[in-house]
N, C-alpha and C positions, 0 to 999 in steps of 0.2 A: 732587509727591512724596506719599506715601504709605507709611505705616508700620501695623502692627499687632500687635495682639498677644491672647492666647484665654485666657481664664479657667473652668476647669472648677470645677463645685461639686456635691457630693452630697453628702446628710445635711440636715438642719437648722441651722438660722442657728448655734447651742451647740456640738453635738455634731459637725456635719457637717464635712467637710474641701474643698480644693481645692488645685488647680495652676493654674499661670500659665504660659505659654508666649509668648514675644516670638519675631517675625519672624527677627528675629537668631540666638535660640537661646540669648542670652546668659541667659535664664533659658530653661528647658526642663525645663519639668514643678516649676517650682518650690514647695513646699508653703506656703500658707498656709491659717487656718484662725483662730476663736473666740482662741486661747488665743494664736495672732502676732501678729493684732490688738490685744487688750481685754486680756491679759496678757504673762507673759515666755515664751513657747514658741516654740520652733522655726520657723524661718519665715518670709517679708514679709507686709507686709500693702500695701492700697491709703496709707494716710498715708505709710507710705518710700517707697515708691515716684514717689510726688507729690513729696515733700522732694527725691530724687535728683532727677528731670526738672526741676525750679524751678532747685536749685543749679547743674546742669550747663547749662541751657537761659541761664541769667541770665550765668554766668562766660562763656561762648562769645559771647553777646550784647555785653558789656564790651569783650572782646578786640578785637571788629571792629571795635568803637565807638574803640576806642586806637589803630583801625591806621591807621582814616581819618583819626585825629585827630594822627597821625603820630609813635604811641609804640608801644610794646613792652612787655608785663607779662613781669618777669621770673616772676611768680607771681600768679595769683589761685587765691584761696582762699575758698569761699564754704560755710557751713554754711547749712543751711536747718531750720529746725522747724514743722512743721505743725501746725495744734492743732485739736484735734476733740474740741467742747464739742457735748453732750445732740445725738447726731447727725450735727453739721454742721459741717463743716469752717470755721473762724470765720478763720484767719488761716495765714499762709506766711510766716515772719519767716525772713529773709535776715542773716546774718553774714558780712562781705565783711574779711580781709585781704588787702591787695594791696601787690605791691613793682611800683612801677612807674616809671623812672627819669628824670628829668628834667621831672615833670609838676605843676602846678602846683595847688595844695590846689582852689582855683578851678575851673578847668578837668575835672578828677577828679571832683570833686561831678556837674558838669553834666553829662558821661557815664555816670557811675554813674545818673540818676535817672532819664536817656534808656535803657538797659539795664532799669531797673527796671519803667517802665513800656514798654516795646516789647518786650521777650522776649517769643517765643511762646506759653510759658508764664504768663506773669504775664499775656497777653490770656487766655487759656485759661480761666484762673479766673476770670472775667468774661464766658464766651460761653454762647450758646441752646445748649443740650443735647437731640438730636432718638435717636428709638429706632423700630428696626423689628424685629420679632420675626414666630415661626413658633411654634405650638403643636403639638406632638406629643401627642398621647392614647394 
């Protein structure tokens, strides 16, 4: 499987703006820019968009882990905050409410931290980053 998604950018790193386009469409042509990033403007930026993929990658990962474990979440609920100190994305802190019935505090731990570290996402943020590019003149 394979998934994608196109990020257009013109202008300068400040002033300049961009769109975001996903395979899906679910964003399509979406604007961000300087001021969605580094301030309050209009917009996503790459850190929510990481927070969403983490949140949603990690709760779906739990789920499965409940199912083999032969439970059922009436609910997960997982906030994610990304934090990007001088640069670089330093940390992915995860908020996990869950109603999950019949599950033992025990048990619940050991799949949550199996989830934590095996989501796709949470490897992601741990993998070789490779780039191939085309210069247009």
């Amino acid at each position: 499987m394979k998934r994608n998604a196109t990020a257009v950018w013109n202008g300068t790193g400040k002033e300049g703006k961009g769109h975001l386009t996903t395979q899906s469409t679910v964003l399509n042509q979406t604007q961000y820019s300087f001021g969605s990033r580094f301030e309050d403007g209009i917009g996503t930026n790459p850190e929510e968009l990481i927070a969403a993929a983490h949140a949603g990658c990690f709760s779906m990962k739990l789920a499965f882990n409940l199912q083999a474990a032969g439970f059922t979440a009436e609910e997960l609920k997982t906030n994610c905050v990304i934090v990007l100190e001088d640069g670089t994305i330093t940390q992915s802190n995860l908020q996990l409410t869950a109603n999950v019935p019949d599950i033992t505090e025990e048990k619940f731990a050991e799949l949550v931290k199996d989830a934590e570290q095996n989501c796709p996402v949470s490897k992601l943020l741990k993998a070789t980053v490779s780039v191939s590019y085309s210069l247009n003149k």
